[in-house]
C-alpha positions as CSV (number, residue, x, y, z in Angstrom):
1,X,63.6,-13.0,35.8
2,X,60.4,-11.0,35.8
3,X,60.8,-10.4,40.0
4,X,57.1,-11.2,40.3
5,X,56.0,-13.1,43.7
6,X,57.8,-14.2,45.8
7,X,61.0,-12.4,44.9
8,X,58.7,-9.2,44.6
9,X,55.5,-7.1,46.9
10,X,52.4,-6.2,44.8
11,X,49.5,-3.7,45.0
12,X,46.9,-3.4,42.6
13,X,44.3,-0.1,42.1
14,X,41.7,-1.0,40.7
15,X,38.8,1.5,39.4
16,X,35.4,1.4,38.1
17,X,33.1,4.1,36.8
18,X,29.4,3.8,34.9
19,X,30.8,6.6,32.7
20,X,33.1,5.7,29.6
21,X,36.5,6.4,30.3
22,X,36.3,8.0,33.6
23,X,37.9,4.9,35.0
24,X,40.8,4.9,32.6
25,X,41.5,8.9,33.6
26,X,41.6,8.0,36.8
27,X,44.3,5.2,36.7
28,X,46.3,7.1,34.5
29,X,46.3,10.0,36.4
30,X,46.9,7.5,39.7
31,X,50.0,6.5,38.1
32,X,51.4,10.1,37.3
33,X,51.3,11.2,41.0
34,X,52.4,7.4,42.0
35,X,55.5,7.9,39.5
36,X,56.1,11.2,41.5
37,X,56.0,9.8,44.5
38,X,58.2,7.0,43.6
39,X,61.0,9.3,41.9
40,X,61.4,11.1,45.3
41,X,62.0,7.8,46.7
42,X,64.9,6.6,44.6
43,X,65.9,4.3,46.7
44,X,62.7,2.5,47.5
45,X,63.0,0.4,44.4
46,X,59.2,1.0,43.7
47,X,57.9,0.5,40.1
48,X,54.9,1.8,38.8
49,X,53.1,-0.2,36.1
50,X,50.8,1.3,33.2
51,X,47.6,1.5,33.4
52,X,45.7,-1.1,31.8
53,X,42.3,-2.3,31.5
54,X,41.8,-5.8,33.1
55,X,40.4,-8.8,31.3
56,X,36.6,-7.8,31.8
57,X,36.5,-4.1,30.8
58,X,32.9,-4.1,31.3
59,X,31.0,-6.2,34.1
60,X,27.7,-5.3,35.7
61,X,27.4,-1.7,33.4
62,X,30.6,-0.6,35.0
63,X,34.1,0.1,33.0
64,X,37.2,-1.1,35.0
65,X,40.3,-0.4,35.0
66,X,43.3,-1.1,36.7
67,X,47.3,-0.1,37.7
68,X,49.7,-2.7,39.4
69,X,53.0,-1.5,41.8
70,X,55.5,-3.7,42.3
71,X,58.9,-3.1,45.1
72,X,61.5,-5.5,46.5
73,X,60.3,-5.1,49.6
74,X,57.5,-5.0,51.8
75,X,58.6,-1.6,54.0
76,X,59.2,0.6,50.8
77,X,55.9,-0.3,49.5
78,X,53.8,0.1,52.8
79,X,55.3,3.5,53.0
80,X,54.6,4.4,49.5
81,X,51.3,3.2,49.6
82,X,50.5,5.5,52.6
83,X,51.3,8.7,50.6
84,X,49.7,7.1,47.7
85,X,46.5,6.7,49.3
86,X,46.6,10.1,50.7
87,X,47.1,11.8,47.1
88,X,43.9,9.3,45.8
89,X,42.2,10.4,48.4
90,X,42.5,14.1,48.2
91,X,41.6,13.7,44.4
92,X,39.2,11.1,44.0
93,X,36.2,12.2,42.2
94,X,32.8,10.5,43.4
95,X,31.8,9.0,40.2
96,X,35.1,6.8,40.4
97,X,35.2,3.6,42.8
98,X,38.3,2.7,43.5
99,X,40.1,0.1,45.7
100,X,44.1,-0.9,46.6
101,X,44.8,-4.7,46.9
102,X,48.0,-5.5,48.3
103,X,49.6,-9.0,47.6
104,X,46.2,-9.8,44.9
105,X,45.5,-13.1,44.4
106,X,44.7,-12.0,40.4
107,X,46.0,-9.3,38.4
């Protein structure tokens, strides 16, 4: 009912910043530009998640946070992923580390 593996393709960003809230403002503005990108490609089927922060906020003086994608199939989401990725690219800030798991083993 949920279509979570392995009737559905994952990707996680994940985010982490030494500054309070930085890595929340970045997920959530991740997800703006992924919703974008997923609105122009109606037919992709690829949902964007909202941003949460995972179930240790705080490890090693670093704040995470974290966004999940999900898609019916493997093509849509490999080609939305690579126009994600360009957009965080172009806009990430240096102060935020960020990273894109696809299929995570946790979420």
């Amino acid at each position: 009912m949920a279509q979570f593996p392995p009737f559905s393709y994952l990707a996680l960003l994940r985010a982490e910043s030494k500054k309070p809230g930085e890595a929340m403002a970045f997920v959530k503005a991740a997800a703006r530009s992924a919703r974008r990108i997923a609105a122009r490609e109606a037919s992709a089927r690829v949902e964007v998640f909202d941003a949460v922060a995972p179930a240790l906020e705080r490890k090693a003086g670093f704040e995470r946070a974290q966004l999940l994608v999900r898609a019916d199939s493997r093509a849509p989401l490999q080609n939305f992923l690579n126009r994600w990725k360009a957009t965080l690219d172009a806009s990430s800030e240096r102060r935020v580390r960020w990273s894109l798991d696809v299929d995570p083993q946790e979420v």
